[in-house]
C-alpha positions as CSV (number, residue, x, y, z in Angstrom):
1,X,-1.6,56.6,5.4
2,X,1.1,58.5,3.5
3,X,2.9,58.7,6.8
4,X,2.0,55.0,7.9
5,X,2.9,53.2,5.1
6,X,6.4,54.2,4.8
7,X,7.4,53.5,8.4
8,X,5.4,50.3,8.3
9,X,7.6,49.2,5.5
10,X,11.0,51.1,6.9
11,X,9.9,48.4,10.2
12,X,9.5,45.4,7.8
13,X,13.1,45.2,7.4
14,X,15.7,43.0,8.6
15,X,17.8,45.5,10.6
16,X,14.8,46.1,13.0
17,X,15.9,44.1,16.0
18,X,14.2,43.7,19.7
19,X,16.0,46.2,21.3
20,X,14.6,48.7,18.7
21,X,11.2,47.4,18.5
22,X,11.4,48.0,22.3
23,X,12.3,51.2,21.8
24,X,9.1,51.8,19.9
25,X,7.0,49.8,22.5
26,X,8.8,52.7,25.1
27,X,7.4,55.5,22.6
28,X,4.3,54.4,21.9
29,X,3.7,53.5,25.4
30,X,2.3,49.6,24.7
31,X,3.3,46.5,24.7
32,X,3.2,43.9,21.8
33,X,4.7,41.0,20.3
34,X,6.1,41.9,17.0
35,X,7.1,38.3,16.1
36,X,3.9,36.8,16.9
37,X,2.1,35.2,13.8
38,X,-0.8,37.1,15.1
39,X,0.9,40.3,15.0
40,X,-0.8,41.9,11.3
41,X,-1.3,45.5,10.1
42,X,-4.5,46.2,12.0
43,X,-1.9,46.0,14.9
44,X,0.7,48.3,13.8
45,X,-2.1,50.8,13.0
46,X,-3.5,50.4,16.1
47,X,-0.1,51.7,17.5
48,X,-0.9,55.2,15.7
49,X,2.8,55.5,14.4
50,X,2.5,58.6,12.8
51,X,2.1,60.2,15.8
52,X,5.7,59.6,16.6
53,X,6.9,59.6,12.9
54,X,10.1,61.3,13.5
55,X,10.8,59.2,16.9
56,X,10.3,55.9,15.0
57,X,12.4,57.1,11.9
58,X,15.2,58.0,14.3
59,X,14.9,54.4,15.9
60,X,14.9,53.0,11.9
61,X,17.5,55.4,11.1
62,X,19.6,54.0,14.2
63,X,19.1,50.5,13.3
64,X,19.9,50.6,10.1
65,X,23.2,52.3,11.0
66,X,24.2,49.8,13.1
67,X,23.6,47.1,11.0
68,X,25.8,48.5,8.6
69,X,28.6,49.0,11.2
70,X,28.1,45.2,12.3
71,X,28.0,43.9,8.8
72,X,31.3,46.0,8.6
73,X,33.1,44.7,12.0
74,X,31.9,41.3,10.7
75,X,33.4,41.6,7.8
76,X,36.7,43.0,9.6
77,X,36.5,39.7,11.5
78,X,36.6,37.1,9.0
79,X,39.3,38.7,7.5
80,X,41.6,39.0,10.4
């Protein structure tokens, strides 16, 4: 749980997009709808994340770098 937890709430946030959930339905090797209000926790631990811990964080890592550059570029936008 120590390593489930943390990348549970890492996926939680708002910079995970589809093309990085994908990603982790490519890892993982399943399919799922993440945005399904049947989608819960049992789910996610049914994925057995921390078996690819440091493939997921790189996907989190990714995202959340990217959201920063768009938030940037978006910001570039407006004022041009």
């Amino acid at each position: 749980m120590a390593v489930v937890l943390p990348l549970i709430s890492s996926l939680h946030s708002d910079f995970m997009e589809k093309r990085h959930w994908k990603q982790i339905q490519e890892i993982v090797q399943k399919t799922f709808d993440n945005y399904s209000p049947q989608f819960c926790f049992k789910d996610i631990l049914d994925l057995k994340l921390f078996k690819y811990e440091e493939q997921v964080n790189e996907i989190i890592d990714v995202a959340q770098k990217e959201a920063k550059i768009e938030k940037k570029l978006k910001a570039i936008e407006n004022g041009w």
